[in-house]
N, C-alpha and C positions, 0 to 999 in steps of 0.2 A: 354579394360583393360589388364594389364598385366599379363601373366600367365606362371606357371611355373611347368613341372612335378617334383611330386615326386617319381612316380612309371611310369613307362611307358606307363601306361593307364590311368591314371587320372589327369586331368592338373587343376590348383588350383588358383585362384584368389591373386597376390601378394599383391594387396593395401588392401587385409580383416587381412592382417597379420601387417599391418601398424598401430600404434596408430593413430591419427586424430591429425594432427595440430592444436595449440590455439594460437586463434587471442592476442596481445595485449590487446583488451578491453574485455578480460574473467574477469570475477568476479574472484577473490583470495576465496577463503574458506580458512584459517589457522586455526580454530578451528578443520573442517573435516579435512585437512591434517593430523590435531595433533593423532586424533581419529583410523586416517587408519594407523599412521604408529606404534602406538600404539599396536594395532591388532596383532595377531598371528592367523596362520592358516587360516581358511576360515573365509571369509572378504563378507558379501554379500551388496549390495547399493542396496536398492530398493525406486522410486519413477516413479511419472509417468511422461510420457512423456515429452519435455520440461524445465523439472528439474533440469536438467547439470547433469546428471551422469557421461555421459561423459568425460565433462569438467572436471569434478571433479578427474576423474580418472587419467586422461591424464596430467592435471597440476603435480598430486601427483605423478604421476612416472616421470616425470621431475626433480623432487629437491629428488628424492629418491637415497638412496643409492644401490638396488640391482637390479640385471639386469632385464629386463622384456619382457615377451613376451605378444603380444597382439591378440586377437581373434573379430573380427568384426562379428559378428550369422548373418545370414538371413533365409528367412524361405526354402530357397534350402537344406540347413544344417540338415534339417532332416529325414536323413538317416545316418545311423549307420555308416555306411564306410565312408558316406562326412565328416560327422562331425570329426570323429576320425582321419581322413587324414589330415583334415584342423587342426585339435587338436595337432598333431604331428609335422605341419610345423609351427606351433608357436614358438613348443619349441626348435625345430632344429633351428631356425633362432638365437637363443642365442646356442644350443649343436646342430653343424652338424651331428655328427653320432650318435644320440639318437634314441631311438624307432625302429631300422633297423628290429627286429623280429616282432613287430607289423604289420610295414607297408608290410613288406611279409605276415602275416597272416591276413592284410585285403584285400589282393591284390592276395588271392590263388583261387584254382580252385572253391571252397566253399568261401559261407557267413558266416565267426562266429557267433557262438550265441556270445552276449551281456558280458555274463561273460569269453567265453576265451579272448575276447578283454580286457576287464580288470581287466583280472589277467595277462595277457603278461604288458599290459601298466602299471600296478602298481610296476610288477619287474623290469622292464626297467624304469620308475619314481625314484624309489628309488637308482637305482644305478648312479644317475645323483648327483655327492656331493656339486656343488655352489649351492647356495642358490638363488632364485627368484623366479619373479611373474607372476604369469599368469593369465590375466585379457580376460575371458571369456564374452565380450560387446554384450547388449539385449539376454540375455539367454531367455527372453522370449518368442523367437519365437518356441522355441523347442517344440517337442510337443509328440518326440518319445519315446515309453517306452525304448525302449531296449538303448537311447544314456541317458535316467534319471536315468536308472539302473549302468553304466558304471560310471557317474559322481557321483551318491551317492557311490559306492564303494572306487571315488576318497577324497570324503568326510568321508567316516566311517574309511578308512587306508591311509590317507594324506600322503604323500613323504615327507620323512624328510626335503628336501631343498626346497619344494616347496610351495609357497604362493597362495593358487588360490582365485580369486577376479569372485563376479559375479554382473555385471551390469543389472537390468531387473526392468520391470516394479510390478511385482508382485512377492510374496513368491512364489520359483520353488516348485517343486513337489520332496523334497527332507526331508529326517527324521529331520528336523529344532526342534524340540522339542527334542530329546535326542543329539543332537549336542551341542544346546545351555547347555542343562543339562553339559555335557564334558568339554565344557568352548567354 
């Protein structure tokens, strides 16, 4: 597979940054289309397996209008620094020089805890001003506290421009009841 550093030490999977090509005979959703692009802020899909989330997702940023970055999880991903490196080369693949203070501070002599990761990545998030999405696919492989603490921070104080989409089998392990309460 193709890989690519982003730091001198850690080389990164380029096809997990690729959305997934649809075939011709994908089933259309236009109602769920209508629903996601409807949507503001965090957008989560959950069904099981088999399902098209996928699909679903992948068609919809096709006829969408804002740029998007894509995230493929596996369960390597869970580790704080994978995750948040592969996190970062997402969205650099739409802002090349995005997140440059993160990726040195996951890349220092020390491991951060959980929250300076994100609170560096949420100041460096919000000073990113186009607006788009970023589709975080099978979040349910995650399974580490300290990358579900980093993401509910991404969820409690969301980046003005940024859409985040979570494709997964089941309800993450994230405040989903005061969220929905927020809208």
């Amino acid at each position: 597979m193709p890989t690519k550093q982003i730091q001198d030490s850690h080389p990164i999977i380029l096809s997990k940054l690729h959305r997934p090509r649809i075939s011709g005979r994908s089933l259309l959703r236009p109602r769920l289309s209508q629903r996601l692009d409807a949507a503001a802020g965090l957008v989560l899909v959950i069904a099981p397996a088999g399902y098209g989330k996928t699909i679903l997702l992948s068609t919809w940023l096709e006829s969408h209008a804002l740029p998007s970055a894509w995230l493929s999880l596996d369960e390597d991903d869970n580790d704080l620094v994978v995750f948040v490196t592969y996190l970062v080369a997402a969205v650099r693949t739409l802002f090349p020089d995005a997140c440059e203070e993160t990726l040195a501070l996951l890349h220092g002599m020390t491991v951060p805890s959980a929250d300076e990761v994100s609170r560096s990545l949420l100041t460096e998030l919000a000073a990113v001003e186009r607006e788009f999405v970023l589709v975080l696919d099978d979040y349910h492989v995650i399974h580490d506290r300290g990358i579900h603490a980093i993401v509910t921070e991404l969820t409690r104080h969301p980046p003005p421009a940024m859409r985040l989409v979570f494709s997964t089998r089941r309800d993450p392990p994230l405040p989903l009841s005061s969220l929905r309460a927020r809208g």
